[in-house]
C-alpha positions as CSV (number, residue, x, y, z in Angstrom):
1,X,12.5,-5.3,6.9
2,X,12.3,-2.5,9.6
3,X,9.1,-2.6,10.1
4,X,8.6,1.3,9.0
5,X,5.7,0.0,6.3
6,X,4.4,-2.6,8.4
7,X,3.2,1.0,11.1
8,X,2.1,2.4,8.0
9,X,-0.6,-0.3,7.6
10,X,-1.4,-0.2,11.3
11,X,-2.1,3.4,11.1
12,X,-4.4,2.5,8.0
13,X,-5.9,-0.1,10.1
14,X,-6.6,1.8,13.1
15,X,-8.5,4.5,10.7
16,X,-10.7,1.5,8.7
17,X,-11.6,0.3,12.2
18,X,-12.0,4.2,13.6
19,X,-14.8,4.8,10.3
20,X,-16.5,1.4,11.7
21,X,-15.4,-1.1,9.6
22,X,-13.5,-4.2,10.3
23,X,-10.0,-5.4,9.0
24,X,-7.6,-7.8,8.4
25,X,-3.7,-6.7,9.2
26,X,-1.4,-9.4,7.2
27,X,2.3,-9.5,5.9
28,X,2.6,-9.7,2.0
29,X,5.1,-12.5,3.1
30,X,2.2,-14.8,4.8
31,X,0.6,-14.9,1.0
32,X,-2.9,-14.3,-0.2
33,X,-5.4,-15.9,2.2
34,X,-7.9,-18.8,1.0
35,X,-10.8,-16.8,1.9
36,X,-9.8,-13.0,1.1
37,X,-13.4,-11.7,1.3
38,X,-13.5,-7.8,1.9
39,X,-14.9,-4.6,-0.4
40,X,-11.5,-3.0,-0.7
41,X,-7.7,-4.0,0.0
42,X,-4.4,-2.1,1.0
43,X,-1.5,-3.4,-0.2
44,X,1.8,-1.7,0.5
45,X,6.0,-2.2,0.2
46,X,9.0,-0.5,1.1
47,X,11.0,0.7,-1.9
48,X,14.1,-0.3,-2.7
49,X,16.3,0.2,-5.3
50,X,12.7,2.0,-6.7
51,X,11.1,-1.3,-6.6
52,X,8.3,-3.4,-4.3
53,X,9.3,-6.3,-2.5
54,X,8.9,-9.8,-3.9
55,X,6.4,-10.9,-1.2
56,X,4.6,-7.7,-2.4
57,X,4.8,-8.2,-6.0
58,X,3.9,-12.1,-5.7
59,X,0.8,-11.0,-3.3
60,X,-0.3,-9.1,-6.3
61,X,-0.1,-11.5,-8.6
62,X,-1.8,-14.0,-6.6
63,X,-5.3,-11.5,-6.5
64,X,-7.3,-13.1,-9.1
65,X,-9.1,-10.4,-11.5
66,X,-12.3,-12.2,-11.2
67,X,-12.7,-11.7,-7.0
68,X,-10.7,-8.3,-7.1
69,X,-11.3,-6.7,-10.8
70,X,-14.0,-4.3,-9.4
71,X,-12.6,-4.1,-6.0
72,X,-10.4,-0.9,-5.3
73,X,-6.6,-2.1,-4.3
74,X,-5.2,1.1,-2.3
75,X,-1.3,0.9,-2.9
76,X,1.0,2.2,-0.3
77,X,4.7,2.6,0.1
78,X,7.4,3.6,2.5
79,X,10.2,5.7,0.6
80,X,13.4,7.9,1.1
81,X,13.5,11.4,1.4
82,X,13.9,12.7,-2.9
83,X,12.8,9.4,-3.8
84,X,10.0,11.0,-5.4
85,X,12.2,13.5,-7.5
86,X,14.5,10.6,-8.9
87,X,14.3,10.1,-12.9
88,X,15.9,7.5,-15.0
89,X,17.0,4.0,-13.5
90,X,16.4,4.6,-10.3
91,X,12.7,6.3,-10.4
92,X,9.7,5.2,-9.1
93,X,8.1,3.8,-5.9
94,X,6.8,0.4,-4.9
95,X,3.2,1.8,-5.1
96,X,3.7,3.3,-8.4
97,X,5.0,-0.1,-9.6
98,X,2.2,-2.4,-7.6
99,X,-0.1,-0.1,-9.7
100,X,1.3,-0.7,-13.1
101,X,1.4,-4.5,-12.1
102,X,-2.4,-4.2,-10.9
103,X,-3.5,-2.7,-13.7
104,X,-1.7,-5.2,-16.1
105,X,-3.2,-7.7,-14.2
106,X,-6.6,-6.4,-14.7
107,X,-7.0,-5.3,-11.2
108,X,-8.6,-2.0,-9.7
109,X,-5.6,0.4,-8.1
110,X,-6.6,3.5,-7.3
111,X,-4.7,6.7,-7.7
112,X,-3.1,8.2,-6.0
113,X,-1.2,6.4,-4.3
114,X,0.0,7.0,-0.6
115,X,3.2,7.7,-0.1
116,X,5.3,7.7,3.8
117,X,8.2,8.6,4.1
118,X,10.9,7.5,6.4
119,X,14.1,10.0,7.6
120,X,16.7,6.8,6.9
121,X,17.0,3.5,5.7
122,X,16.1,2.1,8.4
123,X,13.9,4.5,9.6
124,X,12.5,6.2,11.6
125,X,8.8,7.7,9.6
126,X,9.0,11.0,9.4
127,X,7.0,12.2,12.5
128,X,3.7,13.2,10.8
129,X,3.4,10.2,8.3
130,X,1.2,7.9,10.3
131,X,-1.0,11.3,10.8
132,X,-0.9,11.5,6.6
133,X,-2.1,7.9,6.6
134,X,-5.0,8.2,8.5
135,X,-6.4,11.6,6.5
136,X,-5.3,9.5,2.9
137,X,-7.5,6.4,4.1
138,X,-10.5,8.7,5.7
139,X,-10.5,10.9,2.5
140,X,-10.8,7.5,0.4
141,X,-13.5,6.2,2.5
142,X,-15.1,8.9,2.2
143,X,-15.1,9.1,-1.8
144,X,-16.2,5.4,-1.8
145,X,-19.2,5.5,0.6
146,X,-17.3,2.6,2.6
């Protein structure tokens, strides 16, 4: 929507591609590709309202357990300063939620998630978030032996 969680997967991008591997950038809104044929996935939202997206939550839907069941899913979200402190109605994240969906869908998300978060609204990230995504994706690809 404001493209704060759309830098957020560039910066996880730029660190898959700096650890020598290759990678697919694409909008939860373009759908699950015919051919999604990688070892691991991101998949990220903005919260709102302490809930993914649609595109998000259809993209997850549309992984099929058999290709993706063994497969880490990495779940990201961009979220408001206190977001994380909020109980009740309005608690929880996007990633959170992708990860219950995943898991009731039989996928593979891995915990924990990564959480950025932006100053407003709109935005902008906070200034070190894109720093905090590279180090969460490096210390994953690490663990993994990617």
């Amino acid at each position: 929507m404001y493209g704060n969680t759309k830098m957020i997967a560039e910066a996880i991008a730029e660190q898959i591609r700096a650890e020598g591997h290759e990678v697919v950038v694409q909008s939860a809104k373009d759908g699950v590709p015919d051919k999604l044929d990688a070892d691991f996935a991101f998949l990220g939202s903005p919260t709102r309202m302490a809930k993914m997206t649609g595109p998000a939550k259809k993209f997850a839907k549309r992984l099929s357990k058999s290709a993706w069941g063994n497969r880490p899913l990495f779940l990201f979200d961009t979220i408001m300063p206190g977001v994380l402190e909020e109980k009740g109605r309005w608690g929880g994240t996007a990633a959170e939620k992708l990860s219950e969906l995943a898991k009731g869908l039989g996928l593979n998300p891995h915990s924990p998630v990564l959480h950025a978060t932006v100053t407003a609204m709109k935005g902008p990230l906070e200034k070190d978030a894109t720093i905090k995504a590279k180090a969460y994706v490096k210390e994953l690809l690490e663990t993994f032996h990617a």
